[in-house]
Jmol script that loads the backbone (N, CA, C; Angstrom):
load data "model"
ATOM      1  N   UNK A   1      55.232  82.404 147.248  1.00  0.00           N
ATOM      2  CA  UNK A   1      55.018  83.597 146.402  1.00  0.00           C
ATOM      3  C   UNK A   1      54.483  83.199 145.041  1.00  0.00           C
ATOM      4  N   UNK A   2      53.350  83.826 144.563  1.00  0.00           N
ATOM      5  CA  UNK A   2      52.622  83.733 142.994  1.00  0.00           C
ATOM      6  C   UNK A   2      54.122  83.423 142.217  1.00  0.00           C
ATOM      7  N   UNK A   3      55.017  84.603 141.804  1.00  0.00           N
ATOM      8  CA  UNK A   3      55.713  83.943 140.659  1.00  0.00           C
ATOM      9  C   UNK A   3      56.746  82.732 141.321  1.00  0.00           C
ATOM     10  N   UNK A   4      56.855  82.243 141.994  1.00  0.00           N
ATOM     11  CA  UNK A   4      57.719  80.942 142.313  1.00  0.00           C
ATOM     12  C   UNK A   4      56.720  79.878 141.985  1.00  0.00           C
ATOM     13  N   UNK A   5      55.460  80.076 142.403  1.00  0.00           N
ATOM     14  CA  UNK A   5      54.281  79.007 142.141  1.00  0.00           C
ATOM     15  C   UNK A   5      54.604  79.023 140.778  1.00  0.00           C
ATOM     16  N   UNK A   6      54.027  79.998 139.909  1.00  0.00           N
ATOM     17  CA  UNK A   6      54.087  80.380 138.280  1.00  0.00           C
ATOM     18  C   UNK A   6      55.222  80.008 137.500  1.00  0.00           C
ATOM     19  N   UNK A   7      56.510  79.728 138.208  1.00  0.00           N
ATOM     20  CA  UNK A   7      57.800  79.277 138.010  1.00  0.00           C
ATOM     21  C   UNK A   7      57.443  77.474 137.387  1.00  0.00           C
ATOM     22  N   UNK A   8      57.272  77.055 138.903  1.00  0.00           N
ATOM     23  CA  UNK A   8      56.811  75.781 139.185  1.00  0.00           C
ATOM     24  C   UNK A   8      55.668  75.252 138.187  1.00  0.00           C
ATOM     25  N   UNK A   9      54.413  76.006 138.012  1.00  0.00           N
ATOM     26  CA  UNK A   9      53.893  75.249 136.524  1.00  0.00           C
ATOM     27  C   UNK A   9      54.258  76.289 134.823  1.00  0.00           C
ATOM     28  N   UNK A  10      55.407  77.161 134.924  1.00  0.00           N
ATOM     29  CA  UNK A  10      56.121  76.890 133.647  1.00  0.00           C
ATOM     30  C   UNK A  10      56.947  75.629 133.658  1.00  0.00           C
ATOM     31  N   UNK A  11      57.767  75.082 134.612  1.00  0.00           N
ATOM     32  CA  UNK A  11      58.208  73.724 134.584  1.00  0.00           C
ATOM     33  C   UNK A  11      56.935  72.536 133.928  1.00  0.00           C
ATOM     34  N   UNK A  12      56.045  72.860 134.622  1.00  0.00           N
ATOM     35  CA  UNK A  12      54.900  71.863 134.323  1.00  0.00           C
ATOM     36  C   UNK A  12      54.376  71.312 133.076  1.00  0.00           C
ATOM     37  N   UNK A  13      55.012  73.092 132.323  1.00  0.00           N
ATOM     38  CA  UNK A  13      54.059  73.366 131.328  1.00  0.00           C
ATOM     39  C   UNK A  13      52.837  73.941 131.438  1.00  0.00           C
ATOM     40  N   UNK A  14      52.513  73.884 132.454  1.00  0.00           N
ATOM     41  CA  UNK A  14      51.045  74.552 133.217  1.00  0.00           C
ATOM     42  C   UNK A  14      50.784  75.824 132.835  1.00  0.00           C
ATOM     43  N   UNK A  15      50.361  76.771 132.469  1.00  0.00           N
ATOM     44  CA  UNK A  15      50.719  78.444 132.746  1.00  0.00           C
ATOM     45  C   UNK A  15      49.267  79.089 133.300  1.00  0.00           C
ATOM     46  N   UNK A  16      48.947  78.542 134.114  1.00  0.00           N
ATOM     47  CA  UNK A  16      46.949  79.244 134.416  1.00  0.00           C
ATOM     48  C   UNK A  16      47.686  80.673 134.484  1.00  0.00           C
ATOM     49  N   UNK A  17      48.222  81.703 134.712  1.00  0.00           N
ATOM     50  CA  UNK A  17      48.081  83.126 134.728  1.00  0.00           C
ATOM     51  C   UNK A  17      49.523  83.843 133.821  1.00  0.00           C
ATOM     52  N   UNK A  18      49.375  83.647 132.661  1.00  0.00           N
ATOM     53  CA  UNK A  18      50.077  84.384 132.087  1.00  0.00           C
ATOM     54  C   UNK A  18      50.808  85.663 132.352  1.00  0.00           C
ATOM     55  N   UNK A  19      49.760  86.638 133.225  1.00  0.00           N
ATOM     56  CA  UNK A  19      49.910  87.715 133.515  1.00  0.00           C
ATOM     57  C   UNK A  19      51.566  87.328 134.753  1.00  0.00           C
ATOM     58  N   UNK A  20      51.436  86.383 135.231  1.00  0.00           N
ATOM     59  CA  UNK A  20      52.075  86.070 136.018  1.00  0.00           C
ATOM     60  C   UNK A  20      53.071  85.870 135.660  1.00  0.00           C
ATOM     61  N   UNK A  21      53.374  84.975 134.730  1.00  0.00           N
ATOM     62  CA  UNK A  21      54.714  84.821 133.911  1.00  0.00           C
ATOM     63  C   UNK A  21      55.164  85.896 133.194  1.00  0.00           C
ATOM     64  N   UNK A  22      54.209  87.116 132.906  1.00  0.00           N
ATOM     65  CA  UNK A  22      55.477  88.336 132.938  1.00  0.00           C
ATOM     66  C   UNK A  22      55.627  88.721 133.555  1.00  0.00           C
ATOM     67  N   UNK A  23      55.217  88.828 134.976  1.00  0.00           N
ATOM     68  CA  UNK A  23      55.583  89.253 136.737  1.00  0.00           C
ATOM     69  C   UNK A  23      56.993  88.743 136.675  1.00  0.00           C
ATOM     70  N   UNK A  24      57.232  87.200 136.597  1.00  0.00           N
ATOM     71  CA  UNK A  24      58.665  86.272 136.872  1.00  0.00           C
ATOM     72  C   UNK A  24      59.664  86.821 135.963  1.00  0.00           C
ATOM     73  N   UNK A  25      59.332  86.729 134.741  1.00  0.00           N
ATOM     74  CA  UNK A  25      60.235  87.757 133.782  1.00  0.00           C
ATOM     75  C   UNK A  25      60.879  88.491 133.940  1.00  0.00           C
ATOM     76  N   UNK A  26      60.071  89.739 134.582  1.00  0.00           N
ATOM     77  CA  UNK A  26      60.391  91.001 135.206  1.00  0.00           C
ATOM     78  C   UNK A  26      60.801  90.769 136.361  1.00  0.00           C
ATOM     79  N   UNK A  27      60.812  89.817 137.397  1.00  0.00           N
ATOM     80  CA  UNK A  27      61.661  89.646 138.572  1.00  0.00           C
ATOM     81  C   UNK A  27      63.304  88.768 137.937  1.00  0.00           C
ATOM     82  N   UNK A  28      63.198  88.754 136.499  1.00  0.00           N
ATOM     83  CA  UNK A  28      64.433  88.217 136.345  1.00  0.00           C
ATOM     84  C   UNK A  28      64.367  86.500 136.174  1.00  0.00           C
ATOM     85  N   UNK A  29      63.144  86.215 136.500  1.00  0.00           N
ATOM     86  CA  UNK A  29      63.068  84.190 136.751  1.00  0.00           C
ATOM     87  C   UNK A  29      63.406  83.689 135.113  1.00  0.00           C
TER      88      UNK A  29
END
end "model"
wireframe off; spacefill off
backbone 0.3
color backbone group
């Protein structure tokens, strides 16, 4: 799933889709 990937490079430090990391947010990640 996109935000578990998006999870995986906030660990990284990575963030290619921002939009995504407020998807995970909003699922609570």
């Amino acid at each position: 799933t996109v935000w578990v990937d998006d999870e995986l490079l906030l660990k990284e430090g990575k963030v290619v889709h921002p939009e995504l990391s407020e998807i995970a947010q909003a699922m609570g990640k």
